[in-house]
N, C-alpha and C positions, 0 to 999 in steps of 0.2 A: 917251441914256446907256447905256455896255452896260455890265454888272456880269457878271462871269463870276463864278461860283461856286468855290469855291477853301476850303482850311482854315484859311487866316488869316482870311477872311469868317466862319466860322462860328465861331472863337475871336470875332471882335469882336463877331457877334450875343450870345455866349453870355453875355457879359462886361457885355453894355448892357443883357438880359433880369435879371443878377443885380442887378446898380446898379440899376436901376427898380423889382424886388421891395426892396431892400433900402431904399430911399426911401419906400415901400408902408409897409413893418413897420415902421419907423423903427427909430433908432441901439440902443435895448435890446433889440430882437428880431430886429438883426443881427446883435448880438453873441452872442447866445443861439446864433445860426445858426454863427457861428462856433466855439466853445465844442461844440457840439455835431458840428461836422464834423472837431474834433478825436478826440472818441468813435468816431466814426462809423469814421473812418480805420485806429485801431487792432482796433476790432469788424472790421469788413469783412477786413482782410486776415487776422487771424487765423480768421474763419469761413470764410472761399474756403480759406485753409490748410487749416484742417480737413474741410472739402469732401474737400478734393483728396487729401488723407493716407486717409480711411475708402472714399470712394467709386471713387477710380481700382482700373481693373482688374478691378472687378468686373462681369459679365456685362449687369446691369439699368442700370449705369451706360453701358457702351457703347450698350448699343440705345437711350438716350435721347439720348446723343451724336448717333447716326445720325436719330433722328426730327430733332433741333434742327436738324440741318446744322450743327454744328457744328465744326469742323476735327479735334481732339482734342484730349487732357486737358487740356493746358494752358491752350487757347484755353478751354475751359469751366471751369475755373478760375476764369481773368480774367472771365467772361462773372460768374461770380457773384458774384466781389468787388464790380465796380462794381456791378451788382444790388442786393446789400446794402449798398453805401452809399448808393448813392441814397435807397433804402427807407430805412436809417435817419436821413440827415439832414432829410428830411422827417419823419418824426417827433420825431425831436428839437426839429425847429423849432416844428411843430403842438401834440405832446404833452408836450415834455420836460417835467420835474417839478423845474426851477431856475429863476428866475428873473434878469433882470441889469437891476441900477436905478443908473442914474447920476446923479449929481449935474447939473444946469442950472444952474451957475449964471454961462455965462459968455453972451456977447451971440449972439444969432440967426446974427449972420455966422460965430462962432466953431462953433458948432454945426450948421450945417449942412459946414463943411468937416470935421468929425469926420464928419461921419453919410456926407460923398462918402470917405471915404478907410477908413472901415470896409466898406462898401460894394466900393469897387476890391477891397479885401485879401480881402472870403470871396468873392468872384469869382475873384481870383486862385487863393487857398487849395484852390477846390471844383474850378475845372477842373486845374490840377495835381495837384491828387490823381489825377482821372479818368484824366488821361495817364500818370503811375507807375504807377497798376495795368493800363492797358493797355499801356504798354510790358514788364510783367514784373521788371522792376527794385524793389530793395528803396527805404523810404520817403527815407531819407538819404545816399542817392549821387544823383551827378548827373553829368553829361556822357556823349557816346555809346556809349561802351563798355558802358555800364548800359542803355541803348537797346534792349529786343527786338527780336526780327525781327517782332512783332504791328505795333508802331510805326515800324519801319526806314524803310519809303519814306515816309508820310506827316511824318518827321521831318526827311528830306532835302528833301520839297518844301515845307516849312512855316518861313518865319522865326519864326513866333510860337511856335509849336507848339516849334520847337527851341529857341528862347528859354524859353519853360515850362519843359521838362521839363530843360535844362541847369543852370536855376538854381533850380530847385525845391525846392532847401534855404531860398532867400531867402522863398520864400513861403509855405512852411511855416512859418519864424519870425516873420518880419515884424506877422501880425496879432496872435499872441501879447505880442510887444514891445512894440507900439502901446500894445494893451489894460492894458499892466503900464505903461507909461510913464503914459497916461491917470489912471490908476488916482492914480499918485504924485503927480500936482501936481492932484489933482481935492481942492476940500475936504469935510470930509465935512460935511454938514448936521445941525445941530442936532435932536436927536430929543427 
């Protein structure tokens, strides 16, 4: 078998590593995970913001530009954004200080297709984010024109990758929807 290495391969590794962590945590501390990479998302771009707004231009920031090999501002920007979210949707996941507790009370088979499809969505959810802030594009556009030149070629050679980041509104709502639909026909338990 030859598998050639490629960025839809490492979209579908990414995606099977997050569905088997999220299988791991189970469905209330996926959702926690997602819940939190919605923080994460708004924290992160607004701190790379603010990164980039205090530190471009200034002398100590370029020579760190220059040690990192980093291209420039921009690219170190983006380099911190996702930085920071990553950082903090693992904490959010490990540390956050909310909890998310759902009702069971419906059959194992029913329950496990929630826990696969909350699962698919903060997979979806995390690597789309990843690709917005590397493309440079703001969180609610979509299609190529929003596209940076960070992401340009790896978007033309990428079905999935262009797929991601084209409809990256769907999945940035989509877990939120679920979790609000869930929510509404879940009954609440007797306390």
């Amino acid at each position: 078998m030859n598998i050639s290495l490629s960025w839809d391969l490492f979209i579908i590794v990414f995606f099977v590593v997050i569905i088997a962590y999220s299988f791991i945590i189970g469905r209330d501390n996926t959702l926690k995970v997602i819940l939190g990479t919605y923080v994460s998302m708004v924290a992160a771009d607004a701190g790379g913001n603010l990164f980039g707004e205090y530190f471009s231009g200034s002398a100590l920031f370029m020579k760190i530009l220059k040690m990192a090999a980093v291209g420039n501002e921009e690219e170190a920007v983006i380099f911190v954004k996702v930085f920071l979210f990553v950082i903090l949707v693992i904490l959010f996941a490990v540390k956050g200080a909310f909890e998310v507790s759902t009702v069971d009370d419906r059959s194992a088979a029913i329950r496990m297709v929630l826990s696969m499809v909350y699962a698919f969505l903060s997979a979806g959810l995390i690597i789309s984010a990843i690709l917005v802030f590397v493309s440079g594009g703001p969180f609610l556009a979509s299609g190529p024109e929003e596209t940076g030149a960070a992401l340009w070629d790896i978007y033309n050679k990428s079905r999935l990758i262009r797929m991601m980041v084209t409809h990256s509104y769907l999945w940035f709502s989509l877990p939120a929807l679920s979790f609000l639909i869930h929510s509404l026909y879940t009954r609440k338990s007797e306390e």
